[in-house]
N, C-alpha and C positions, 0 to 999 in steps of 0.2 A: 504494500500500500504506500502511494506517496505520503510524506511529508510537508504538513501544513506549515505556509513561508508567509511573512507578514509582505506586503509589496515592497517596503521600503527595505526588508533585507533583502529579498530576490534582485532589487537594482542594485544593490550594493555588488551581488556575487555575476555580475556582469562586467566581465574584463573591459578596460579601457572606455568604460561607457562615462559622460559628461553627467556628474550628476543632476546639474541645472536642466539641460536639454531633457534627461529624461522625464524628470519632473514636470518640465513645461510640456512634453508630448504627452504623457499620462492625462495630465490637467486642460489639455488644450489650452494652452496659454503661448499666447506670441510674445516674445521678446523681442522690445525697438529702444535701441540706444537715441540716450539723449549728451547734446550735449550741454553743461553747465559749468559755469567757474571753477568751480571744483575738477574739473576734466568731465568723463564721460560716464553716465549710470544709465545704468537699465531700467527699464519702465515695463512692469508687466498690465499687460492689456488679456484681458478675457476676450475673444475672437467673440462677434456678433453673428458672424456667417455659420460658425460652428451646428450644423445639423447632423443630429445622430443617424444611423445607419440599422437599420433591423426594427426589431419591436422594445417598447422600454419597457420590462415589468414595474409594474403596479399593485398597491393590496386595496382592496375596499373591502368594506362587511354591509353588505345586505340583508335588511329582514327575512324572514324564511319566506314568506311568500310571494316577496319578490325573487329570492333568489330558483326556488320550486317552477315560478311561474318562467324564468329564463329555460331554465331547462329542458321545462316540458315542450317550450317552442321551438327550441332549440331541435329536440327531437325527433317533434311530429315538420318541421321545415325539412328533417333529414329524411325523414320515411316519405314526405311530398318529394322527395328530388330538388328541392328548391336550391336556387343558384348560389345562394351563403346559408349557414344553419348553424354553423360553428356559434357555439356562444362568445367567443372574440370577435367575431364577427357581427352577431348581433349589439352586442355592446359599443362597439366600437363605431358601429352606423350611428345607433340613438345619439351616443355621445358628441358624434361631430354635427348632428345636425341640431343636439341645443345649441352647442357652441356657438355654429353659425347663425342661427337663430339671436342670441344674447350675445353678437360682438366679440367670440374670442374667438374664434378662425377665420381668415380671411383666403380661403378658397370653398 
């Protein structure tokens, strides 16, 4: 069985690796030199553009009857053949269409 490594010792036990750089890759963080009287310091910037890739997990708790009633649609959408039935999928439609509905996504 592997061995559970904290992140920060697994970067450590990587030969010749910049610890900054790793950090900032890890973190999505761009480093942009300034300069000031002092000479020149780095300015970390958190990337705007930075979009995740894949799916993000998430936890919510649902009352039981809402959670019963996703399922059961879930499953009688799968026994219809229907074109999504997955309950991520279900979820995941209602969701973006309050969103859009109430202002927080704009597609």
């Amino acid at each position: 069985m592997a061995e559970r490594r904290s992140l920060s010792t697994a970067i450590k036990s990587v030969p010749n690796a910049d610890p900054v750089a790793v950090r900032a890759f890890v973190t999505q963080e761009i480093k942009s030199a300034q300069a000031s009287p002092e000479g020149a310091k780095s300015q970390t910037v958190v990337s705007a553009s930075f979009q995740p890739v894949g799916l993000i997990p998430i936890t919510v708790r649902l009352r039981p009857e809402i959670a019963g009633a996703l399922k059961r649609a879930s499953l009688e959408r799968q026994l219809a053949a229907a074109e999504f039935f997955s309950q991520q999928e279900i979820v995941e439609r209602a969701l973006a269409a309050w969103l859009r509905e109430n202002g927080g996504l704009n597609s």
